[in-house]
C-alpha positions in Angstrom: -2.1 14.2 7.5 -5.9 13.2 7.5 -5.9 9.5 8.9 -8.8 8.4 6.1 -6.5 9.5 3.2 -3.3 7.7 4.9 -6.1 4.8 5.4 -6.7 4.7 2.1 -3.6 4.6 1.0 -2.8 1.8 2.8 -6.0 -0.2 1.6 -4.8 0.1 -1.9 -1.5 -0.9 -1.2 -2.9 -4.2 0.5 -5.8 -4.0 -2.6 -3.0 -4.7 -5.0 -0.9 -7.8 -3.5 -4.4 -9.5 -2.7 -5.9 -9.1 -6.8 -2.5 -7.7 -8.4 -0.3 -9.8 -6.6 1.3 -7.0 -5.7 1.4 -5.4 -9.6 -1.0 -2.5 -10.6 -0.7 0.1 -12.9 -0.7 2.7 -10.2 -3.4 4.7 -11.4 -5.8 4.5 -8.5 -2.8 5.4 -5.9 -2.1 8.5 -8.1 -5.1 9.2 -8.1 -6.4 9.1 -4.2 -3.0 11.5 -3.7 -3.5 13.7 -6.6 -7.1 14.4 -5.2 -6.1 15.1 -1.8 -3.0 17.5 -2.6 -5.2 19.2 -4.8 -7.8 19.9 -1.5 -4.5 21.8 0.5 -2.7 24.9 0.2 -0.3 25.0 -2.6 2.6 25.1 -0.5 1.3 21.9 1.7 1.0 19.5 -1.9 4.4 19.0 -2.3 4.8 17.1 1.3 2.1 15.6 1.6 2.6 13.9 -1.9 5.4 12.5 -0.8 4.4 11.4 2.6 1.7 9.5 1.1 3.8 7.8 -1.5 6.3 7.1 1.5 3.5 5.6 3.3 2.1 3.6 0.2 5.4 2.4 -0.5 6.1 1.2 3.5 3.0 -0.6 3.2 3.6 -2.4 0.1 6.9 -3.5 1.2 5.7 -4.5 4.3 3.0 -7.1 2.5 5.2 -8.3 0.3 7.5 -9.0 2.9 4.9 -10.6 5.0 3.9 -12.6 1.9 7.4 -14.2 1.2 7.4 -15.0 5.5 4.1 -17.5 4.1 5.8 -18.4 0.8 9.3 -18.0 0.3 9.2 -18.6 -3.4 7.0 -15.4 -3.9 8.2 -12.9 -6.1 6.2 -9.6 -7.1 3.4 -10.8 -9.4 3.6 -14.5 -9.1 0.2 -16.0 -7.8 0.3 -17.1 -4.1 -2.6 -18.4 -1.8 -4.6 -15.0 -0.5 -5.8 -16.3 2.5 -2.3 -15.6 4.3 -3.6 -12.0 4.1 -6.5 -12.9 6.3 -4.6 -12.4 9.7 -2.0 -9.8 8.2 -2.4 -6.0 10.6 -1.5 -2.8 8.6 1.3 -1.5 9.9 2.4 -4.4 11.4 6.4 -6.0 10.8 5.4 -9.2 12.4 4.5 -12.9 11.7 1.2 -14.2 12.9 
């Protein structure tokens, strides 16, 4: 897997709970895969779509998770205060 697609990935995912608040339409995501598969071997798309959709997912859960640790009232798409992202680490399952 090249490491600046996965990076990528990941930035989106954190993109959309800082200005979605963790709601997008998903086109930007589909998109940064769809290009990527589309530079491998035919029979290399199929697993690498879905690592990076496993990946985007981990991520997104990950944030909101870390989110609701700062606001336990958060739900997906309800406004909270951004700057708990500020000392959040992709990757990371842990409470700073």
């Amino acid at each position: 897997m090249d490491e600046n697609v996965a990076q990528q990935v990941r930035q989106i995912a954190f993109d959309h709970i800082k200005n979605g608040y963790g709601v997008s339409d998903g086109e930007d995501i589909s998109q940064v895969i769809r290009n990527y598969t589309m530079s491998l071997l035919p029979e290399q798309r199929l697993s690498a779509s879905w690592t990076l959709n496993e990946l985007f997912h981990s991520e997104a859960i990950r944030l909101g998770e870390y989110v609701h640790q700062h606001d336990p009232d958060w739900d997906w798409g309800k406004p909270f205060d951004t700057s708990i992202l500020n000392s959040y680490q992709q990757g990371m399952d842990i409470l700073i």
